[in-house]
mmCIF file of the N, C-alpha and C atoms, coordinates in Angstrom:
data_MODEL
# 
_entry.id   MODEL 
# 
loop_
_atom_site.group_PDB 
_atom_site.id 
_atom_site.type_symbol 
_atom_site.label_atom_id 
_atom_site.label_alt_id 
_atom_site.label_comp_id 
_atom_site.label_asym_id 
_atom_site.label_entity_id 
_atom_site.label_seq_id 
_atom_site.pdbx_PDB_ins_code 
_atom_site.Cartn_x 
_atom_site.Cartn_y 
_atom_site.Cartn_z 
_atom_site.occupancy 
_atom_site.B_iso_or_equiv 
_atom_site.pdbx_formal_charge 
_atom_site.auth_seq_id 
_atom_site.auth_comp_id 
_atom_site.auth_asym_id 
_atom_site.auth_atom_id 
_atom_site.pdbx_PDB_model_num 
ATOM 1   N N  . UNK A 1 1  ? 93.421  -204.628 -172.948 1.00 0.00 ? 1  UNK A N  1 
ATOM 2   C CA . UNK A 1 1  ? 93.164  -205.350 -171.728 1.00 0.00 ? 1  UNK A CA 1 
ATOM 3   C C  . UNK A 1 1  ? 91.656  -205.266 -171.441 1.00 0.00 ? 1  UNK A C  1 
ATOM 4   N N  . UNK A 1 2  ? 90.913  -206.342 -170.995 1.00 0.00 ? 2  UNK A N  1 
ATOM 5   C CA . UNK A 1 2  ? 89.754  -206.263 -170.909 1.00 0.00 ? 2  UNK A CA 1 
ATOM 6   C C  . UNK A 1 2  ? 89.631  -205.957 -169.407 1.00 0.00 ? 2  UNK A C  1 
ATOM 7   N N  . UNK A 1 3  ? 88.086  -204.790 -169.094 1.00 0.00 ? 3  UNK A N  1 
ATOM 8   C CA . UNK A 1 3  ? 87.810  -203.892 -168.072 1.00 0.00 ? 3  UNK A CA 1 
ATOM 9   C C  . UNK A 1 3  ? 87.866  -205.015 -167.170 1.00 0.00 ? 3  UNK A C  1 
ATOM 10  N N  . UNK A 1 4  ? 87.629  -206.306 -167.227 1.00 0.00 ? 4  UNK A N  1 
ATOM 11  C CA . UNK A 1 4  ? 87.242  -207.420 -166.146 1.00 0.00 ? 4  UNK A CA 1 
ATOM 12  C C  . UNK A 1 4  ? 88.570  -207.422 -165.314 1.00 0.00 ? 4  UNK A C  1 
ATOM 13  N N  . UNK A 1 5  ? 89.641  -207.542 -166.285 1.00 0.00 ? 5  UNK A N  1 
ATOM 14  C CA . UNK A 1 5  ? 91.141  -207.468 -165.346 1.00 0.00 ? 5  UNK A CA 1 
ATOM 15  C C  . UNK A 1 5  ? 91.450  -206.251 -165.071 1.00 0.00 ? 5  UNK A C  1 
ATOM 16  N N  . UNK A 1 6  ? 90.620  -205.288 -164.990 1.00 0.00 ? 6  UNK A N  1 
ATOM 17  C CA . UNK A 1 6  ? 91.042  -203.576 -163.874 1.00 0.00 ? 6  UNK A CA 1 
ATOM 18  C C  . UNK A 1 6  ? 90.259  -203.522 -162.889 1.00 0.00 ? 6  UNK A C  1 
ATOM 19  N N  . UNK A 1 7  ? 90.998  -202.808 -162.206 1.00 0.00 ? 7  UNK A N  1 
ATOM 20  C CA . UNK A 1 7  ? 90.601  -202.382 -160.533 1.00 0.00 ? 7  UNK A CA 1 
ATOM 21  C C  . UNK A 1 7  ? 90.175  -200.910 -160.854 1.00 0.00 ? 7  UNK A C  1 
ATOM 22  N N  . UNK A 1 8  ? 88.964  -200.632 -159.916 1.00 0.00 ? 8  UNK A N  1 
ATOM 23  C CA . UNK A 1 8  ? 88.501  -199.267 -160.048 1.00 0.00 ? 8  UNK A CA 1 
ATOM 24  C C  . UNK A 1 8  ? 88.540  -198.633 -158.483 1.00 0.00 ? 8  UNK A C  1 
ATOM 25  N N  . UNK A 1 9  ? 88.965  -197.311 -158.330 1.00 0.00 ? 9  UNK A N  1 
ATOM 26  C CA . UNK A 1 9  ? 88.760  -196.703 -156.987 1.00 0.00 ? 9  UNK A CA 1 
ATOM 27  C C  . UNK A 1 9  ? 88.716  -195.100 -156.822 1.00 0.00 ? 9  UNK A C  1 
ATOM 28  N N  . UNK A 1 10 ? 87.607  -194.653 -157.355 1.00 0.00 ? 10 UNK A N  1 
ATOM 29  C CA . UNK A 1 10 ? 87.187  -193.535 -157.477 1.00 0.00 ? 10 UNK A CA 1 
ATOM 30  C C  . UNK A 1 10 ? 87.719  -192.946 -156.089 1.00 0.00 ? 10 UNK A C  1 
ATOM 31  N N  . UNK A 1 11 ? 88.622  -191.741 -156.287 1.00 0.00 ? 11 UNK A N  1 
ATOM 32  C CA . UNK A 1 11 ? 88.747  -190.990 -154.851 1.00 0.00 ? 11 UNK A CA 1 
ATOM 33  C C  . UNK A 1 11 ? 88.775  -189.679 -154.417 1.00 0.00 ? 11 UNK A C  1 
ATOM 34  N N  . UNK A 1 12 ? 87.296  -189.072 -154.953 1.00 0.00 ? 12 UNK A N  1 
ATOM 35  C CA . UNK A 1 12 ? 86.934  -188.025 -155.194 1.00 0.00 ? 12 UNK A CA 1 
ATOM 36  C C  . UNK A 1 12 ? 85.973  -188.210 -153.672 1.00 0.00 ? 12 UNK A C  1 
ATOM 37  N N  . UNK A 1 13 ? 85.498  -189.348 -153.345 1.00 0.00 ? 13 UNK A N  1 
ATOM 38  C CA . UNK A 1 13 ? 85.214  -189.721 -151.778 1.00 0.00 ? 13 UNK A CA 1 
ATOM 39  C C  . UNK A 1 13 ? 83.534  -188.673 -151.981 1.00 0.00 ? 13 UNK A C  1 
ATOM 40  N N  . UNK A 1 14 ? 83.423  -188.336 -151.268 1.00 0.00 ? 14 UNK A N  1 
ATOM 41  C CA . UNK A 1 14 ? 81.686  -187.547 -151.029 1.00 0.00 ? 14 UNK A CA 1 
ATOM 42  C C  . UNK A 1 14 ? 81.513  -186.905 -152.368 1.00 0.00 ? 14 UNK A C  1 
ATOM 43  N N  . UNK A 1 15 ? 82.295  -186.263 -152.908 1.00 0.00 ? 15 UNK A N  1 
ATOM 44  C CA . UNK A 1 15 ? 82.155  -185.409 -154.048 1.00 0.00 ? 15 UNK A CA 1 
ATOM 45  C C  . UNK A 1 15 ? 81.770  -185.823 -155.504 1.00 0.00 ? 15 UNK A C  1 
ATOM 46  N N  . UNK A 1 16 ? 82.238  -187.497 -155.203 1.00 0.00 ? 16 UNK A N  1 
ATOM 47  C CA . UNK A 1 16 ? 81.835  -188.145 -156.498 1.00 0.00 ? 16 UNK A CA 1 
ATOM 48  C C  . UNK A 1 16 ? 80.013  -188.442 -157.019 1.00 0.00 ? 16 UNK A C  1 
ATOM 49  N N  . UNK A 1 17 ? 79.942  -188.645 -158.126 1.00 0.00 ? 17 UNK A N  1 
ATOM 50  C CA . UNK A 1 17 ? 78.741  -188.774 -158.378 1.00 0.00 ? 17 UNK A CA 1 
ATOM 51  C C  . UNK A 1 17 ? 78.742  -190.000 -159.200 1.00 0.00 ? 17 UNK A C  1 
ATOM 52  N N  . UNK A 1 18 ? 77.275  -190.585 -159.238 1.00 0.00 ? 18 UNK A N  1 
ATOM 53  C CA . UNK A 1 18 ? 77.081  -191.831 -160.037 1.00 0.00 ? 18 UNK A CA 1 
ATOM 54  C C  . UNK A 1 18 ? 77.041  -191.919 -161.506 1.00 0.00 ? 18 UNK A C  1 
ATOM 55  N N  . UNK A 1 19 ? 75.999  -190.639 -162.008 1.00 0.00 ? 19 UNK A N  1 
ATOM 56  C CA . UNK A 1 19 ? 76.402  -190.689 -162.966 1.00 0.00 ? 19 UNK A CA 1 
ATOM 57  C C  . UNK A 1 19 ? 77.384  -191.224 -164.092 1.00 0.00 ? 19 UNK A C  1 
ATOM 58  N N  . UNK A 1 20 ? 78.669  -190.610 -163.150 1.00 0.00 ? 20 UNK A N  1 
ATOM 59  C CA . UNK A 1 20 ? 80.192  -190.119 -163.547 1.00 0.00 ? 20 UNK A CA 1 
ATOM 60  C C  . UNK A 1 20 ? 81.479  -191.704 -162.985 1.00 0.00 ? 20 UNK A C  1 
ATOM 61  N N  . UNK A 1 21 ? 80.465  -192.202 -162.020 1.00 0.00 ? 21 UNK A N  1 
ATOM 62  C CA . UNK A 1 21 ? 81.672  -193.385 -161.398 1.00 0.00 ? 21 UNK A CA 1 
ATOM 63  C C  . UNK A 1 21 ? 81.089  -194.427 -161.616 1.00 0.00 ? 21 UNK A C  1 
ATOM 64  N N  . UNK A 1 22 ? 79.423  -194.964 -161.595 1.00 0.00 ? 22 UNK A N  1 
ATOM 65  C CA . UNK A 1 22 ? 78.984  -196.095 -161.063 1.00 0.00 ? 22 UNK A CA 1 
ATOM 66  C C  . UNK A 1 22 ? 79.479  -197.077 -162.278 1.00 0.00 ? 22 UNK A C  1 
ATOM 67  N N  . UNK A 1 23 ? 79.409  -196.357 -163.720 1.00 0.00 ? 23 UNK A N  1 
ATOM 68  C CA . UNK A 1 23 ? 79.676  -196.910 -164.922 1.00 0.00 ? 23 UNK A CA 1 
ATOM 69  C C  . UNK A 1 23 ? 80.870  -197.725 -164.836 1.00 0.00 ? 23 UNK A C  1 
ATOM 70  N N  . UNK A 1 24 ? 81.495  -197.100 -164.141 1.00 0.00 ? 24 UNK A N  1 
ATOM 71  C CA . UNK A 1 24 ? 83.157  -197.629 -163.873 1.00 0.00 ? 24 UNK A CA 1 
ATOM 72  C C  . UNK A 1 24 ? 83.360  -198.807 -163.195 1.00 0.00 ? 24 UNK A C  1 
ATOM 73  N N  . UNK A 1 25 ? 82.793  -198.722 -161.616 1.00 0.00 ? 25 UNK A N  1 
ATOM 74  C CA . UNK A 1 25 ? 82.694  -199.129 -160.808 1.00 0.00 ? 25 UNK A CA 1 
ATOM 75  C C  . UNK A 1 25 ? 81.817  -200.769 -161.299 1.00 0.00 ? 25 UNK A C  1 
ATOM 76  N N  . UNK A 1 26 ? 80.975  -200.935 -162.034 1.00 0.00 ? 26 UNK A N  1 
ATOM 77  C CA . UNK A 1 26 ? 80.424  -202.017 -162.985 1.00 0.00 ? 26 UNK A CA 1 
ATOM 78  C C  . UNK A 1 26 ? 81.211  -202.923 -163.939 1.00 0.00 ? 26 UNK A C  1 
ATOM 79  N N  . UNK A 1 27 ? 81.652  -201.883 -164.341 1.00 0.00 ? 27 UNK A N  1 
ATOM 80  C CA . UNK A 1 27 ? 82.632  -202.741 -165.598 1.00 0.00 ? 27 UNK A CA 1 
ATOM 81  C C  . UNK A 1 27 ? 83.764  -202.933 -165.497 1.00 0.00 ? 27 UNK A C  1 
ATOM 82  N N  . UNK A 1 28 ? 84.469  -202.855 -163.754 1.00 0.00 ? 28 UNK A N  1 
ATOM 83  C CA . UNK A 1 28 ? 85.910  -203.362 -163.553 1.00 0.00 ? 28 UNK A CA 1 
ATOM 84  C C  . UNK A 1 28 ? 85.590  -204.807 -163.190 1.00 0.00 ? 28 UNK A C  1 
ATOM 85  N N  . UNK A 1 29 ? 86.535  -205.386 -162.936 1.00 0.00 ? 29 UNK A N  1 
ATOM 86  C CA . UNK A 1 29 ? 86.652  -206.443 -162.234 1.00 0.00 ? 29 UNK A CA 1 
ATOM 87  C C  . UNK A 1 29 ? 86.638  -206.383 -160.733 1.00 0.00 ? 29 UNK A C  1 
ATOM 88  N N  . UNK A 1 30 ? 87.196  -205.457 -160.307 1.00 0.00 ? 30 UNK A N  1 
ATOM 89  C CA . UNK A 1 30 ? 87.601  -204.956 -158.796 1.00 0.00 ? 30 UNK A CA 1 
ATOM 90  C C  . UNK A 1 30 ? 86.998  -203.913 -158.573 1.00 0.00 ? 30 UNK A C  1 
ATOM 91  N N  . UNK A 1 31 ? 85.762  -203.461 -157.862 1.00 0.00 ? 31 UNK A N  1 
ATOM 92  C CA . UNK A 1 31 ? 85.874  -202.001 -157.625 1.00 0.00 ? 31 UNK A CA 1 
ATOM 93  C C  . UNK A 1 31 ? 86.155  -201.495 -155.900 1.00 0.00 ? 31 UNK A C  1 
ATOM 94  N N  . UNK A 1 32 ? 86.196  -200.589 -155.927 1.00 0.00 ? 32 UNK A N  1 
ATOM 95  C CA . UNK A 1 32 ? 86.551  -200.406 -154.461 1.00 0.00 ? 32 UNK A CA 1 
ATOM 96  C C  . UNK A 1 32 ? 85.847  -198.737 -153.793 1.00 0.00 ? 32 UNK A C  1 
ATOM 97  N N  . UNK A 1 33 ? 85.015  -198.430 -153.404 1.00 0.00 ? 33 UNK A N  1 
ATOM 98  C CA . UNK A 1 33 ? 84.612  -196.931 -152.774 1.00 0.00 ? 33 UNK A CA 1 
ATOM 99  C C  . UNK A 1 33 ? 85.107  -197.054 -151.474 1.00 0.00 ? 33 UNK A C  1 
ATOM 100 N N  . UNK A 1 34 ? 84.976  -195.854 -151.304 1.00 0.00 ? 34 UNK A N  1 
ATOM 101 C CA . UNK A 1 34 ? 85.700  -195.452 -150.024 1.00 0.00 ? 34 UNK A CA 1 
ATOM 102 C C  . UNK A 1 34 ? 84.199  -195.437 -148.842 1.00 0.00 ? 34 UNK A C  1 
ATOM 103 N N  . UNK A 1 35 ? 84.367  -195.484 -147.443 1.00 0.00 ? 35 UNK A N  1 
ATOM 104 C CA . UNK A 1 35 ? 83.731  -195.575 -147.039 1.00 0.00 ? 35 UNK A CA 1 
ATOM 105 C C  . UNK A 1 35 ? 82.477  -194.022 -147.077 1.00 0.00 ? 35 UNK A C  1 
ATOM 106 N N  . UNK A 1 36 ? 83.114  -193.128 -147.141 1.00 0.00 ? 36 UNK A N  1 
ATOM 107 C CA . UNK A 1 36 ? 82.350  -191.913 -146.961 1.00 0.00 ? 36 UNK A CA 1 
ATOM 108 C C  . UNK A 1 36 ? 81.743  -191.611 -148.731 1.00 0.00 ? 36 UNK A C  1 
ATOM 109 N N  . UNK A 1 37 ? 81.433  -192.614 -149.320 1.00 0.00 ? 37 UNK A N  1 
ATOM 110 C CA . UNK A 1 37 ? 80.932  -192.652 -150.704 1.00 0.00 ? 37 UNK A CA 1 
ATOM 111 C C  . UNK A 1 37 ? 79.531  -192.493 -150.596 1.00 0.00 ? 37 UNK A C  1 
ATOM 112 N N  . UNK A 1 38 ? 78.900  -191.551 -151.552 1.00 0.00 ? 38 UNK A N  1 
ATOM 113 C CA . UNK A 1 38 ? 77.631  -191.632 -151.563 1.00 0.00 ? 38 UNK A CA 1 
ATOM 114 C C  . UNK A 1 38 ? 77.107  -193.826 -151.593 1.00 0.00 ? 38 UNK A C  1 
ATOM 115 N N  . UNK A 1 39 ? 75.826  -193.271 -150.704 1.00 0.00 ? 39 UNK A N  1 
ATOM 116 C CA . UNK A 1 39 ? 75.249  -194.823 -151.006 1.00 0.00 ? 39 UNK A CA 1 
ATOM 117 C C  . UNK A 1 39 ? 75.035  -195.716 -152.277 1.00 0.00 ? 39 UNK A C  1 
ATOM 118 N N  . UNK A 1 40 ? 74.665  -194.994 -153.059 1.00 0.00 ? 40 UNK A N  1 
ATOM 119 C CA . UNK A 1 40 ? 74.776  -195.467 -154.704 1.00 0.00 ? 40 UNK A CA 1 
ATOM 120 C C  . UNK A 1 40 ? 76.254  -195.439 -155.294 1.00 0.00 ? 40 UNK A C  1 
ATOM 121 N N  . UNK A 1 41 ? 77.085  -195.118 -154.916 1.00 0.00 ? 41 UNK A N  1 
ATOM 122 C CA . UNK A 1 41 ? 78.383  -195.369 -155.052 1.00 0.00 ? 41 UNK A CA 1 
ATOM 123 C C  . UNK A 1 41 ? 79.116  -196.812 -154.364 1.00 0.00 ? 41 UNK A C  1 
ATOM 124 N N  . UNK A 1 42 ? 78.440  -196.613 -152.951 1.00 0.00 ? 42 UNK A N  1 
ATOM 125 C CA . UNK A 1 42 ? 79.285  -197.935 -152.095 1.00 0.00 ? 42 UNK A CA 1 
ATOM 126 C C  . UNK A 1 42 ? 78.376  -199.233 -152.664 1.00 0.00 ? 42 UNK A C  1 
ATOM 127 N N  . UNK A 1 43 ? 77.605  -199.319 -153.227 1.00 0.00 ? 43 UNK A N  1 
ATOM 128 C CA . UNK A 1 43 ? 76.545  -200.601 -153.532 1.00 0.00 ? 43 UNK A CA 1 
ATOM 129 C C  . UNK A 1 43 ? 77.089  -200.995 -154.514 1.00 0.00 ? 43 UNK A C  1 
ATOM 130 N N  . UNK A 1 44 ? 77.432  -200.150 -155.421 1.00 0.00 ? 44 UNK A N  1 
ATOM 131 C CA . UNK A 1 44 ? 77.736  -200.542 -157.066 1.00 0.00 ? 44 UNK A CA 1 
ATOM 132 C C  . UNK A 1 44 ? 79.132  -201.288 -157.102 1.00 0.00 ? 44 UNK A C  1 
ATOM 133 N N  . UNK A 1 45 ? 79.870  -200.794 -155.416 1.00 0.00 ? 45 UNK A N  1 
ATOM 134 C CA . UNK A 1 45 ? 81.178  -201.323 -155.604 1.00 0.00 ? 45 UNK A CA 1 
ATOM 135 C C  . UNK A 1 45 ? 81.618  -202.675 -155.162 1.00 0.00 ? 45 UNK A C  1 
ATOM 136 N N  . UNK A 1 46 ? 82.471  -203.208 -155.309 1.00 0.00 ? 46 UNK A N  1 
ATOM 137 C CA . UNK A 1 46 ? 82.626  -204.932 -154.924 1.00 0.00 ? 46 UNK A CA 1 
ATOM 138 C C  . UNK A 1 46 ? 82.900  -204.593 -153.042 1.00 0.00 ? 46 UNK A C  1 
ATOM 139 N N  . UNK A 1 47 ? 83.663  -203.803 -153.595 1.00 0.00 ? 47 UNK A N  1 
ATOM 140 C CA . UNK A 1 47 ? 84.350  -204.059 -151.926 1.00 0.00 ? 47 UNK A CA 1 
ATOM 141 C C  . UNK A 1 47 ? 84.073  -202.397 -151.389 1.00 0.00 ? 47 UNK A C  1 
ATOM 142 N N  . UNK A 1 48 ? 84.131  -202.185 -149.949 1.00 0.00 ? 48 UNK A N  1 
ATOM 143 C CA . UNK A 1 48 ? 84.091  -200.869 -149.356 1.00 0.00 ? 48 UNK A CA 1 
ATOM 144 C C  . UNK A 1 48 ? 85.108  -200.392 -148.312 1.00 0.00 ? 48 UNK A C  1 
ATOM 145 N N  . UNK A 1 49 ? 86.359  -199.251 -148.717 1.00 0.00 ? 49 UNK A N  1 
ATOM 146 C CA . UNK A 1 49 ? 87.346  -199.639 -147.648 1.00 0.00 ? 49 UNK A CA 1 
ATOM 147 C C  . UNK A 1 49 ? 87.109  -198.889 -146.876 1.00 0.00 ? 49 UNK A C  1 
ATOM 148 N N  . UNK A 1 50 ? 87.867  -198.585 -145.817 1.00 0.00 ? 50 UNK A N  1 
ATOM 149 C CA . UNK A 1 50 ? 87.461  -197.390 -144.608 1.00 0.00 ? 50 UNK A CA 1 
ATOM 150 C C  . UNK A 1 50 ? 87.495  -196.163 -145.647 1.00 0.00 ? 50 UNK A C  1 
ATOM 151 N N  . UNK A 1 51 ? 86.711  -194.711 -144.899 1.00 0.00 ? 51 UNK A N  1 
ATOM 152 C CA . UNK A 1 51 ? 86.689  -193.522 -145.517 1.00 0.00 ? 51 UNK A CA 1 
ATOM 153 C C  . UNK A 1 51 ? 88.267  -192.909 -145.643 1.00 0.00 ? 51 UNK A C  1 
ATOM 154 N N  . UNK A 1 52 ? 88.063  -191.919 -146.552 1.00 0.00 ? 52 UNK A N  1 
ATOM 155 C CA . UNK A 1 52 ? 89.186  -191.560 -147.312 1.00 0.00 ? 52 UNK A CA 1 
ATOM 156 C C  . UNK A 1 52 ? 90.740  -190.976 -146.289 1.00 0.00 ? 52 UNK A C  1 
ATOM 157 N N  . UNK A 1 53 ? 89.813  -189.904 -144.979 1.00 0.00 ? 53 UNK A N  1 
ATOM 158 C CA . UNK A 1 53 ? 90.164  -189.439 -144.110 1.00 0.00 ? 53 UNK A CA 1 
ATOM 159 C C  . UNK A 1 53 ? 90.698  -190.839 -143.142 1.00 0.00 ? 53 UNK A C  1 
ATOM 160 N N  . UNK A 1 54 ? 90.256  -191.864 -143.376 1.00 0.00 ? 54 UNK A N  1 
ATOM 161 C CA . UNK A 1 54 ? 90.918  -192.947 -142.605 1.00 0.00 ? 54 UNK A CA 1 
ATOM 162 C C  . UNK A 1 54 ? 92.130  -193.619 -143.245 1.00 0.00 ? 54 UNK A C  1 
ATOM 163 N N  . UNK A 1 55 ? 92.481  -193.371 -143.887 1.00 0.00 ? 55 UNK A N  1 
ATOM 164 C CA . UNK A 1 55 ? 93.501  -194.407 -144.525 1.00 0.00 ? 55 UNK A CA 1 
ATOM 165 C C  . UNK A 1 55 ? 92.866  -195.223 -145.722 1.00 0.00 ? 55 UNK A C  1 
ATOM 166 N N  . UNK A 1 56 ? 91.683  -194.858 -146.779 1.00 0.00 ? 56 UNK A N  1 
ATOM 167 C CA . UNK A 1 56 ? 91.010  -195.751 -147.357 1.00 0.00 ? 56 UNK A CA 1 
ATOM 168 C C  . UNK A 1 56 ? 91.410  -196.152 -148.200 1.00 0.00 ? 56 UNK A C  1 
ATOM 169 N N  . UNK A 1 57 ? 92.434  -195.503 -149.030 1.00 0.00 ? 57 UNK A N  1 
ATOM 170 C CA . UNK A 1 57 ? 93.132  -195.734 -150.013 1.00 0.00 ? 57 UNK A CA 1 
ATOM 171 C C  . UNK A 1 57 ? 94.344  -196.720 -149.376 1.00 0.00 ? 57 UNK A C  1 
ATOM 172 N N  . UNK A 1 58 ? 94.774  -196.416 -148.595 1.00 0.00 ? 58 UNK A N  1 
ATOM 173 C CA . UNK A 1 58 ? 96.437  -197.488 -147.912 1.00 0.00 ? 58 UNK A CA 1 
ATOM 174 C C  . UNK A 1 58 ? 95.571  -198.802 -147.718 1.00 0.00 ? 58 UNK A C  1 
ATOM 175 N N  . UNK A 1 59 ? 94.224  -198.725 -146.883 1.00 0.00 ? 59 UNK A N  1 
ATOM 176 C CA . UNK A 1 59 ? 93.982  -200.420 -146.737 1.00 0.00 ? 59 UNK A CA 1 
ATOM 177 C C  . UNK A 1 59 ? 93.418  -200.720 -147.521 1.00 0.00 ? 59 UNK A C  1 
ATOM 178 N N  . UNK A 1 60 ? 93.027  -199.958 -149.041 1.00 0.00 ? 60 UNK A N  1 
ATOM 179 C CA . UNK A 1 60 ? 92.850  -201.234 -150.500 1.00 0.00 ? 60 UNK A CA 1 
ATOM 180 C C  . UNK A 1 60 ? 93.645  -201.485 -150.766 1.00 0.00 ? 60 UNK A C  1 
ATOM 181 N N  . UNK A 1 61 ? 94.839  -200.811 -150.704 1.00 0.00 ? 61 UNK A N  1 
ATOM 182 C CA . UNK A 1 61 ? 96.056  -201.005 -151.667 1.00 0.00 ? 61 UNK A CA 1 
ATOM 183 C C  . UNK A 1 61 ? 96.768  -202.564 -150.631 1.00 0.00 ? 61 UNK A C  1 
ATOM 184 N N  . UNK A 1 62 ? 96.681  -202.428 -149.016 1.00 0.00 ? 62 UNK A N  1 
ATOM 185 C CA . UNK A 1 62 ? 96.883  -203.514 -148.177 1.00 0.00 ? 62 UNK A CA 1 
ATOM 186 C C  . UNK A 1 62 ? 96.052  -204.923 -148.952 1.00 0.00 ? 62 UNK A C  1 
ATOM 187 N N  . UNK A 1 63 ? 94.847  -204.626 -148.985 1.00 0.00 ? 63 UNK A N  1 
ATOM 188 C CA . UNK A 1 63 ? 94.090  -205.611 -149.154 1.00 0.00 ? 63 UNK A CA 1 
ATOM 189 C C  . UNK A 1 63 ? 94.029  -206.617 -150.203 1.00 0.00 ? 63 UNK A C  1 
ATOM 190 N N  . UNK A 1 64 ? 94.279  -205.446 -151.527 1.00 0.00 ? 64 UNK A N  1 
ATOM 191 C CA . UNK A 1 64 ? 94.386  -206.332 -152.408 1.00 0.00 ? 64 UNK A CA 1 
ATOM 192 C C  . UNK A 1 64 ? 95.398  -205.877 -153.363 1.00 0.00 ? 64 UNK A C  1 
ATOM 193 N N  . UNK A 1 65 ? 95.814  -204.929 -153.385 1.00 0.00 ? 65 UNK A N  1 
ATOM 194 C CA . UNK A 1 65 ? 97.719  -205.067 -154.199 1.00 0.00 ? 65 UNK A CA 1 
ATOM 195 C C  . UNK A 1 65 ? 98.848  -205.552 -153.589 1.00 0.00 ? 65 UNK A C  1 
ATOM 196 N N  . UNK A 1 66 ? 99.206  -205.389 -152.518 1.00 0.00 ? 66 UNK A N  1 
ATOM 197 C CA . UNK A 1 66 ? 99.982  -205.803 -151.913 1.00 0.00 ? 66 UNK A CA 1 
ATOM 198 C C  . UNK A 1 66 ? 100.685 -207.669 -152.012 1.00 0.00 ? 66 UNK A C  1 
ATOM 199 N N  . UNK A 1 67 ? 98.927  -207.882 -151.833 1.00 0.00 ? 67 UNK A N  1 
ATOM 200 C CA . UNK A 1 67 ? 99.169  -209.319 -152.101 1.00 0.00 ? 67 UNK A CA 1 
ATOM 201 C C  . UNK A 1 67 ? 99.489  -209.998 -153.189 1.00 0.00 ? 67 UNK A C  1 
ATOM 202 N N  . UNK A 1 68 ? 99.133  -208.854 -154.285 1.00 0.00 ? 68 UNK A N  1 
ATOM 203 C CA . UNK A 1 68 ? 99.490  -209.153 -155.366 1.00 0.00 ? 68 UNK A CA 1 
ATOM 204 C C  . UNK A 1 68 ? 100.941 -209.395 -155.539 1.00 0.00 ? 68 UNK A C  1 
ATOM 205 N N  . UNK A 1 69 ? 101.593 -208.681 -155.177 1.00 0.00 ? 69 UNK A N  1 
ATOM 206 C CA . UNK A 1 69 ? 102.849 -208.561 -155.252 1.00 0.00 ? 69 UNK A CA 1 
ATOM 207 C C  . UNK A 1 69 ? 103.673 -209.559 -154.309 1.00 0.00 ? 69 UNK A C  1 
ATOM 208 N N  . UNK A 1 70 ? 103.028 -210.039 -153.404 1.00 0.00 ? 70 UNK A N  1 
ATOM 209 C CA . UNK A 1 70 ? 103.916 -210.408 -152.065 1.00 0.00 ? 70 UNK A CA 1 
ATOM 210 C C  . UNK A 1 70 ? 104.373 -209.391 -151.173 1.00 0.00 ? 70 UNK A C  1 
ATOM 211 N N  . UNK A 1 71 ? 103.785 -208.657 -151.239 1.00 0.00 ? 71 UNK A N  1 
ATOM 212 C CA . UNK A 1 71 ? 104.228 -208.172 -149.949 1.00 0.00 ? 71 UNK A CA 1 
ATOM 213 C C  . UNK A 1 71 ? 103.348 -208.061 -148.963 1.00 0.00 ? 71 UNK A C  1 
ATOM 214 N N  . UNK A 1 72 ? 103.725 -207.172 -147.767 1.00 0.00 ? 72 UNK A N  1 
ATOM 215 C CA . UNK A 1 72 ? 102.950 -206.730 -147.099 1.00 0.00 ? 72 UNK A CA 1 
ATOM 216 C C  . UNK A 1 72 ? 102.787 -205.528 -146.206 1.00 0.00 ? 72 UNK A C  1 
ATOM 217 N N  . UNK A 1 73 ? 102.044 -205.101 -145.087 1.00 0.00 ? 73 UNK A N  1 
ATOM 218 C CA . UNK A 1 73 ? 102.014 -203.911 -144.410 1.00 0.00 ? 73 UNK A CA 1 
ATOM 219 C C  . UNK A 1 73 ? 102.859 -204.150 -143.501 1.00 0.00 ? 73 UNK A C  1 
# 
């Protein structure tokens, strides 16, 4: 499967580093950081959801799997 059709969402949240994610975060099709992401983390990513402690992971998965599927929240 080519990286263009994967979604990326590092959720290691503050702790992550660029090094280690931004690579990722480039070569998906989808990427997604959480809001409390280092700044070089949230830039590299397509989209930015609320921080981790907020629900950041439930409203990507709202945003853009869900719909995938048909469903919804």
């Amino acid at each position: 499967m080519p990286t263009s059709e994967l979604a990326s969402m590092p959720w290691r949240g503050r702790s992550a580093t660029c090094p280690m994610t931004c690579p990722l975060l480039v070569r998906t099709g989808l990427s997604i950081a959480m809001g409390k992401a280092p700044e070089e983390i949230r830039s590299a990513a397509h989209y930015i959801s609320t921080s981790d402690d907020k629900d950041g992971i439930a409203d990507a998965i709202d945003a853009f799997l869900l719909p995938l599927v048909g469903g919804s929240s």
